[in-house]
C-alpha positions in Angstrom: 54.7 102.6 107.5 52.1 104.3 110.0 55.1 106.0 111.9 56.2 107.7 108.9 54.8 110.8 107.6 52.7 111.0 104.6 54.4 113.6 101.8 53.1 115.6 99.2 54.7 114.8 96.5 54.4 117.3 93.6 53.2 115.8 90.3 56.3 115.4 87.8 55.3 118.3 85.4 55.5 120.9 88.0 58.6 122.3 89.3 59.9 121.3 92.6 60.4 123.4 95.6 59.1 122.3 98.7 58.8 118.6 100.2 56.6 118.8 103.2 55.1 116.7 105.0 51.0 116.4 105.7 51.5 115.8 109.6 52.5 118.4 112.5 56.3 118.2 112.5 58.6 120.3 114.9 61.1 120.3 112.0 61.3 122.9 109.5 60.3 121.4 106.1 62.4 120.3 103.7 62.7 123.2 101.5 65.7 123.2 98.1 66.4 126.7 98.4 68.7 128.0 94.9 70.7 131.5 95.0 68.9 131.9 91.8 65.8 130.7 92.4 63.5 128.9 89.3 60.9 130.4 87.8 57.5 128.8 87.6 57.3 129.1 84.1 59.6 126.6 81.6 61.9 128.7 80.7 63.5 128.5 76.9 67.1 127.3 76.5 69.2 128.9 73.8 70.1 127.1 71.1 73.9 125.2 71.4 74.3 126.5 67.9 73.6 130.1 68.2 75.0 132.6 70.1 72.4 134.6 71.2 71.6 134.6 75.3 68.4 133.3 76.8 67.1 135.5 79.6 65.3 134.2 82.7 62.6 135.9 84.1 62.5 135.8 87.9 58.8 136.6 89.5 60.3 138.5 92.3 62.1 140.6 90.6 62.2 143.2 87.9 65.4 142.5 86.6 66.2 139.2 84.2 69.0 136.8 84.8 71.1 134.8 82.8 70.4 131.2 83.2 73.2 128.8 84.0 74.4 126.7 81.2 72.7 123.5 81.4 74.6 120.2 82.0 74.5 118.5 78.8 76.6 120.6 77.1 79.4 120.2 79.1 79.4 117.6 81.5 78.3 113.6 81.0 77.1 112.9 84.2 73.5 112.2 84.5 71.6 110.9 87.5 69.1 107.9 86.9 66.3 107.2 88.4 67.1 103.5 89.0 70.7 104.5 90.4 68.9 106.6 92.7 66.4 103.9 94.0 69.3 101.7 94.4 70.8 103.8 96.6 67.9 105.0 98.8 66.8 100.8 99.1 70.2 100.5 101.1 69.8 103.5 103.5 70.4 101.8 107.4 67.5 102.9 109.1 69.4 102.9 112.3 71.4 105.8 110.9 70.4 109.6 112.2 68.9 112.3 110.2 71.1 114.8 109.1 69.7 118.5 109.9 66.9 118.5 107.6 65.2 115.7 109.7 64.6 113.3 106.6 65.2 109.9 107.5 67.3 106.8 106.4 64.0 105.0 106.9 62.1 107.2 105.0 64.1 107.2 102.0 63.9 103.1 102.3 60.9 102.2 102.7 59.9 105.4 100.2 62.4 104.5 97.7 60.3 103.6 94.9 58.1 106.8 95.2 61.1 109.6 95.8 63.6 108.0 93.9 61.9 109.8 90.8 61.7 113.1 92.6 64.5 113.4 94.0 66.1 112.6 90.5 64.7 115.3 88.8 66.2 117.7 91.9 70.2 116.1 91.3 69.6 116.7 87.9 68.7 120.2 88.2 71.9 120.9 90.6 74.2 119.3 88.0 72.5 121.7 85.2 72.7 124.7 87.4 76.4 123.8 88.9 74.3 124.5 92.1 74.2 123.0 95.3 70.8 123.3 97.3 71.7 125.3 100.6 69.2 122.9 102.5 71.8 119.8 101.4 74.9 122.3 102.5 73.4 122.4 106.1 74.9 120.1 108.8 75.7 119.9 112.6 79.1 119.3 113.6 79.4 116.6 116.1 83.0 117.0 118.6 84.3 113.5 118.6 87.3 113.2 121.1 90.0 111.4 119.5 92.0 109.8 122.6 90.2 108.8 126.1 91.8 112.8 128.2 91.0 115.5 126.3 93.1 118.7 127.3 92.3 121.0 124.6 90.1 122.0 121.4 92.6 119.8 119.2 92.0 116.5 121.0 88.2 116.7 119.3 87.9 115.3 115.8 85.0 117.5 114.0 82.7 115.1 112.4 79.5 116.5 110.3 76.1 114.8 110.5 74.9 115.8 106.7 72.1 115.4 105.0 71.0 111.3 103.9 69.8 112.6 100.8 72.9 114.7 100.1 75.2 111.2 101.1 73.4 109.5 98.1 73.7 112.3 95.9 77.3 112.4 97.2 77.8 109.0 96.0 76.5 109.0 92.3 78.8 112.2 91.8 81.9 110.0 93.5 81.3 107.4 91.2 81.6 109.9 88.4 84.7 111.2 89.7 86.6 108.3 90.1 85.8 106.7 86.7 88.0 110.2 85.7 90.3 110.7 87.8 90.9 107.2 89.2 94.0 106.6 86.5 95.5 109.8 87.3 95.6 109.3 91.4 99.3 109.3 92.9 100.9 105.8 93.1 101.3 106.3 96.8 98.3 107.9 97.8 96.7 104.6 99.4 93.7 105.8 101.0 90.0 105.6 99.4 91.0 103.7 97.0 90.2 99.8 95.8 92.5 97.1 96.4 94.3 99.6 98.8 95.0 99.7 102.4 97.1 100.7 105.3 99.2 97.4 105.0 100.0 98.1 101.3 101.2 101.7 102.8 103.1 100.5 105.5 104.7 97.6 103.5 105.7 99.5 100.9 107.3 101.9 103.0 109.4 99.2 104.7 110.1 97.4 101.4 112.1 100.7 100.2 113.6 101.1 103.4 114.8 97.3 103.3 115.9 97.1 100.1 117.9 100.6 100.2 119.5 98.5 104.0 120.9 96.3 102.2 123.7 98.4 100.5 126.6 99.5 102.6 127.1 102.9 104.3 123.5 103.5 104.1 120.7 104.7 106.1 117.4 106.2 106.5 115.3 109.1 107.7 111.3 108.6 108.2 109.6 111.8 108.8 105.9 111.8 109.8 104.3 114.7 109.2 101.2 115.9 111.0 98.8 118.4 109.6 96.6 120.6 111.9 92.7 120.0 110.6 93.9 118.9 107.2 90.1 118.5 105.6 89.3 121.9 106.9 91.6 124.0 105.3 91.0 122.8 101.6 90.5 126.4 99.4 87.6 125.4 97.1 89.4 127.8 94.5 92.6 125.9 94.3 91.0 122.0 94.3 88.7 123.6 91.3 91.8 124.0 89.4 93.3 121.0 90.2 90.1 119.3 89.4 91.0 120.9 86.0 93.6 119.4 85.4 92.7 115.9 85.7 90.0 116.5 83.3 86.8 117.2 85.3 84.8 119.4 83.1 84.3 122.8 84.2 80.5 122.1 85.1 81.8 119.7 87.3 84.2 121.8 88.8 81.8 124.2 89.5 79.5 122.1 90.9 82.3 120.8 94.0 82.9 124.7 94.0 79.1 125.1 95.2 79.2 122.1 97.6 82.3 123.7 99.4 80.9 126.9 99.8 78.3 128.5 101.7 78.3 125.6 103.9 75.5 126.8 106.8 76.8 124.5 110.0 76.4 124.4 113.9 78.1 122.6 116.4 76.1 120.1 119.2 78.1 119.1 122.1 75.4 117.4 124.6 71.5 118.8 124.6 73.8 122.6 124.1 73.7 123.8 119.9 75.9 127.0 118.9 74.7 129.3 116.2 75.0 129.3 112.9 77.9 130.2 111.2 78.7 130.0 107.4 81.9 128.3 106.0 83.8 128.3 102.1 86.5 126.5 103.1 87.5 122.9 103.9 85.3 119.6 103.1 83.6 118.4 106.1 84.5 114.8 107.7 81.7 113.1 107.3 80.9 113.9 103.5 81.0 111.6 101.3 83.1 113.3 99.0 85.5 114.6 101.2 87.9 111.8 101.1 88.7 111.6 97.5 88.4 115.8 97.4 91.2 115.9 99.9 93.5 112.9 97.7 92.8 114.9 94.2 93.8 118.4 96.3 97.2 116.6 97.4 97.5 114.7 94.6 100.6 116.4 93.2 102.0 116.7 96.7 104.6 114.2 95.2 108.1 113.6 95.7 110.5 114.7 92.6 113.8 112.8 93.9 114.1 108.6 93.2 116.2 108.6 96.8 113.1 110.3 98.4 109.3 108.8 99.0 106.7 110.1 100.3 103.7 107.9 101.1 100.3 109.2 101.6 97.5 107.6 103.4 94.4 110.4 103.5 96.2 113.5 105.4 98.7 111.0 107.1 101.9 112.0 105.0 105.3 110.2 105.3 108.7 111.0 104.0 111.3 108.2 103.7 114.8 109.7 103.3 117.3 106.9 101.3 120.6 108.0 102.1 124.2 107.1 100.7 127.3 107.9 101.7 126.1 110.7 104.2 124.5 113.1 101.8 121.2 113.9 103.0 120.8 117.1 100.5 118.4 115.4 98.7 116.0 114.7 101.3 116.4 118.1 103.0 115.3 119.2 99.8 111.6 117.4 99.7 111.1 118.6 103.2 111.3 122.1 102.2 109.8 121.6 98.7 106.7 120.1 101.5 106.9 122.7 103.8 106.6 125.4 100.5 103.8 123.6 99.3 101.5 123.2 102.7 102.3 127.0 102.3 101.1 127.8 99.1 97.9 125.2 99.8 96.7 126.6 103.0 97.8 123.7 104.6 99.1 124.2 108.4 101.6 121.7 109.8 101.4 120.3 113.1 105.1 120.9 114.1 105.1 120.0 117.5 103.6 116.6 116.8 105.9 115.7 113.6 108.3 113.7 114.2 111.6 111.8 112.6 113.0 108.0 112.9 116.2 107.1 112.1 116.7 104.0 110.6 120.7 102.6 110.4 122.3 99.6 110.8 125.8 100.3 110.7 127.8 99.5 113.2 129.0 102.7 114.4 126.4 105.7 113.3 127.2 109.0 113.8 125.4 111.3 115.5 123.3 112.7 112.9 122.3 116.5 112.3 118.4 117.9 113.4 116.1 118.1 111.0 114.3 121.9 110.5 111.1 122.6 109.4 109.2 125.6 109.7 111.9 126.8 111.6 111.7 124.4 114.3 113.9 121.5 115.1 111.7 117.9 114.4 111.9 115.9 117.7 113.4 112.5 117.2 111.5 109.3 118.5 112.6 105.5 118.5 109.0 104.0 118.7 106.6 105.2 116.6 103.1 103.9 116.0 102.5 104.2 111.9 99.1 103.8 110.6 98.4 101.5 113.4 101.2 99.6 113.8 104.1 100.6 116.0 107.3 100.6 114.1 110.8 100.7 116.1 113.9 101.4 115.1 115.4 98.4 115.2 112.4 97.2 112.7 111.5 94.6 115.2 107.8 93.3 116.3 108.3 93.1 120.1 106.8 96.2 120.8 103.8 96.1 118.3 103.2 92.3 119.3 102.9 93.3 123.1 100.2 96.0 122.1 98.5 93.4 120.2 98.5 90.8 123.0 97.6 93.2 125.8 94.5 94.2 123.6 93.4 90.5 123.0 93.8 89.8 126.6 91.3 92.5 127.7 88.7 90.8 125.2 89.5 87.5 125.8 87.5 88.3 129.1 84.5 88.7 127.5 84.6 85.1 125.7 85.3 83.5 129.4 82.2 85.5 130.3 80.3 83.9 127.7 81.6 80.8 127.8 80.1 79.9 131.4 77.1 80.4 130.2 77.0 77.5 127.8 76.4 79.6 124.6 76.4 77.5 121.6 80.2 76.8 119.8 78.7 78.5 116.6 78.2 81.9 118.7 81.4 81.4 120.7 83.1 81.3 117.4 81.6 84.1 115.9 82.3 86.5 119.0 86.1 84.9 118.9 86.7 85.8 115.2 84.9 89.2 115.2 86.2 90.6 118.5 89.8 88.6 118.9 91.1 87.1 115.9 90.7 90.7 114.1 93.2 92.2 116.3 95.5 89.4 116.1 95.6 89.8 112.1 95.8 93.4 112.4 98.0 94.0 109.9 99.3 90.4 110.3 101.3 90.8 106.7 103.7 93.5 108.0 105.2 92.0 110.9 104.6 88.6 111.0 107.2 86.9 108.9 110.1 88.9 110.8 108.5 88.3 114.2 110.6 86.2 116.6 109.6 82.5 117.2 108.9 83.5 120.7 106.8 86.1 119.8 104.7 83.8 117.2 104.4 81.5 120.3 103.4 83.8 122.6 100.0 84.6 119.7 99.2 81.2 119.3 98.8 80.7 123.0 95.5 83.1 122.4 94.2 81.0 119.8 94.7 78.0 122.4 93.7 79.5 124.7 90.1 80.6 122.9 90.2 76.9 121.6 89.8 75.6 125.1 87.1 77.9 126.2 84.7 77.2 122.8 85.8 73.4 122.7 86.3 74.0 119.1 89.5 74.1 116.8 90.2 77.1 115.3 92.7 78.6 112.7 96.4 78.8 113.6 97.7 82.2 113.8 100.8 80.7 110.9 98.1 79.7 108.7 96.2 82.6 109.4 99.1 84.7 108.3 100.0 82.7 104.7 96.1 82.5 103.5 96.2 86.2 104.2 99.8 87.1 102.4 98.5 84.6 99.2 95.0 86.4 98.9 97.1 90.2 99.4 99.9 89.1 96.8 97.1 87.8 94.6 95.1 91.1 94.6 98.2 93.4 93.8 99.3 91.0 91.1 95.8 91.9 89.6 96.2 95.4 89.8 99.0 97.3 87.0 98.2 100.3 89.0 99.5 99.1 92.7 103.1 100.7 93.2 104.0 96.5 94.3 103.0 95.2 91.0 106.1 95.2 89.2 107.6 93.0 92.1 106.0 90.2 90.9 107.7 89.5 87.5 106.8 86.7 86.4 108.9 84.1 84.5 109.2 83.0 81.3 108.1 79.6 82.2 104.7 81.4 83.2 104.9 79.5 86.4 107.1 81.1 89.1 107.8 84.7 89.8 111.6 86.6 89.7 112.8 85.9 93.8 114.0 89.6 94.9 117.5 89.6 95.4 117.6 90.2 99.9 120.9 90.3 101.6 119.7 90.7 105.0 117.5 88.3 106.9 115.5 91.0 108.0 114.7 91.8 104.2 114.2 88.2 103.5 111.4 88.3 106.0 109.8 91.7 104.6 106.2 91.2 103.1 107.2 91.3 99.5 110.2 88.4 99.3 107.6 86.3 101.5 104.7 86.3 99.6 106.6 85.6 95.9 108.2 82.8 97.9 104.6 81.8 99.0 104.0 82.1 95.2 106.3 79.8 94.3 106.2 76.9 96.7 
């Protein structure tokens, strides 16, 4: 508590402009800054029943304003105290500041004192549809996304924002999931509960799989790459989306705010740029952003039964289900996409798009290019989708390697450890945390069509692990059906998850409907496994 500045907190009848605090600081102080600032006075609001308009008097000027219209009358959110409290008591204090030099620790340890202040200020933004320019303000930190950087592209642009604004950030989230939640795309499977990359990827491979199994088919997986996909959001168009799905126009204006204006810099090093002053896009590292960018894509959808397209945050797929040779379909979503990126400010990535091709039969032809954007898609045979590398074939060899050669590098660091007699309790911990996570990765999607080769070559890690802690550990097999049991279970749970009307269950009430598989290869899919798992 000594380490942390005292602050003058202004008494709850007064309004609030200014936070600062009583000792020397090189920061500026935190000051909530309004384009229409508040008078000092109360001022009268009109009557909901009359139509006659309320001025506002501003002190430093001569001219009168009209005042915004206040929340209640059209919007139902309403930030309390206690929810506010909550929040700040679960601040990491190891976190950084965001630009206006308040603290995670601060807000903890403070919680119970600016919890009530800090209140009254959301409140206020959600009456005035405002955003305060201080919580707008953020640095933009260049994170490299691979280990060689050889342009501006290879840097992922994350924002260091405001603490205060994150828990704002949050109670408005909240709010906007509780409306639009229902509404959300099927296959849109990011940032949202009970979903995750493995329901995306199996999915994908379930409708791929199941469309295998008829004759004289194949298919055509295109994933598409978008060029800074949260920065080009147009705070215009999401507002009217937002409309749609039945956020109230308070609210709409209120996301309107937060996009716009935004004052950032960019800190590469000890070196800071100037300031410059953004409306477009939703910063990574915001809260909000996530779901903002799902509800602006949300009716990015596919209109075609032969044709899906799965969505995982910006990373977009289209699966192409084709019969008989007529692709027509598919071609057709690819440009409906490419004429909708258009119209959305969206800027695709052509040279790093790319197409799989996915057929069994026994002699394929040579297939026609795909164009988009005027550019022929390049053609790959290995491809690594939301962090696990699919192949053409649809066969685990490859993925398994990449999983193995990590676990080897790790599996270092436990024979480090382990000479220096560390207890089996710590050994264990380290072994699960650091190893048997990448093992699992994603253990679902390939492991019940990996080879019996392959499954042996795993379980020599846990073995060999076993032998350096001198304790027993789980089996990579059983590993693999507590998972499928507990991720079947979850989906069976959830009406909304695009695999719950796999599981049907019986009349009997005790088994599920097997899916009718042809193919081993389909037999081994997530899906078939995990009602067979069901039923034994």
């Amino acid at each position: 508590m000594d380490r942390l500045p005292r602050l003058t907190l202004p008494s709850p009848e007064t309004p609030l402009q200014t936070l600062t605090p009583n000792t020397p600081s090189t920061s500026p102080p935190f000051t909530l800054t309004l384009s229409n600032p508040v008078s000092t006075t109360t001022p009268t609001l009109p009557n909901p029943d009359s139509t006659t308009t309320t001025t506002l008097s501003n002190p430093d000027s001569t001219t009168s304003i009209t005042p915004p219209t206040p929340l209640s009358s059209s919007l139902k959110l309403r930030i309390h105290t206690e929810d506010v409290s909550r929040l700040f008591q679960k601040q990491k204090p190891r976190k950084a500041p965001g630009p206006d030099g308040v603290s995670p620790s601060c807000l903890k340890t403070c919680a119970e004192q600016l919890a009530p202040i800090f209140t009254r200020i959301f409140n206020r933004s959600l009456e005035l549809c405002e955003v305060p320019s201080c919580f707008k303000r953020s640095t933009i930190i260049p994170v490299p996304k691979k280990p060689t950087i050889t342009g501006l592209n290879d840097y992922r642009p994350i924002a260091l924002t405001s603490v205060v604004m994150k828990s704002f950030e949050r109670l408005v989230l909240a709010h906007l999931k509780d409306i639009t939640g229902h509404q959300l795309d099927p296959l849109q499977f990011a940032y949202r509960a009970n979903r995750s990359v493995d329901d995306a990827v199996n999915m994908g491979l379930h409708y791929i799989l199941q469309h295998l199994d008829r004759p004289g088919t194949y298919a055509r997986i295109l994933f598409v790459d978008f060029s800074s996909a949260f920065n080009t959001i147009v705070p215009e168009l999401l507002s009217s989306k937002l409309s749609q799905l039945s956020v109230s126009p308070a609210t709409c204006q209120w996301i309107t705010s937060f996009l716009t204006d935004r004052k950032q810099q960019v800190r590469l090093g000890e070196i800071t740029s100037e300031t410059r002053s953004l409306s477009t896009g939703a910063p990574q590292g915001c809260v909000l952003s996530p779901l903002l960018f799902s509800l602006y894509t949300n009716d990015c959808t596919s209109k075609n039964s032969t044709v899906k397209l799965l969505k995982f945050a910006d990373d977009t797929t289209v699966i192409g289900l084709i019969q008989d040779g007529d692709e027509s379909a598919y071609r057709q979503e690819v440009e409906r996409l490419v004429l909708w990126c258009s119209q959305h400010n969206l800027e695709l990535n052509t040279l790093k798009t790319v197409e799989m091709t996915v057929d069994f039969r026994r002699h394929p032809p040579t297939l026609p290019p795909l164009i988009m954007s005027d550019s022929p898609v390049s053609t790959v045979k290995i491809f690594k989708f939301l962090g696990t590398t699919i192949s053409q074939d649809l066969k685990w060899e490859t993925n398994i390697n990449s999983i193995l050669k990590k676990t080897q590098q790790r599996m270092y660091f436990l024979r480090q450890l382990g000479k220096y007699s560390l207890p089996q309790e710590l050994l264990t911990q380290f072994y699960t945390a650091v190893i048997e996570s990448v093992l699992c990765s994603s253990i679902t999607v390939w492991y019940g069509a990996a080879t019996k080769q392959d499954r042996s070559r795993l379980q020599r890690t846990v073995r060999a692990a076993e032998r350096i802690i001198g304790a027993p550990l789980p089996s990579i097999q059983d590993l693999y059906l507590s998972r499928t049991r507990k991720r079947a279970g979850k989906i069976i749970t959830d009406p909304s998850h695009p695999g719950h009307r796999l599981f049907d269950l019986l009349p009997s009430g005790r088994r599920y409907r097997s899916l009718q598989t042809k193919t081993t290869r389909h037999r081994n899919s997530f899906f078939p496994l995990a009602i067979s798992l069901l039923n034994s």
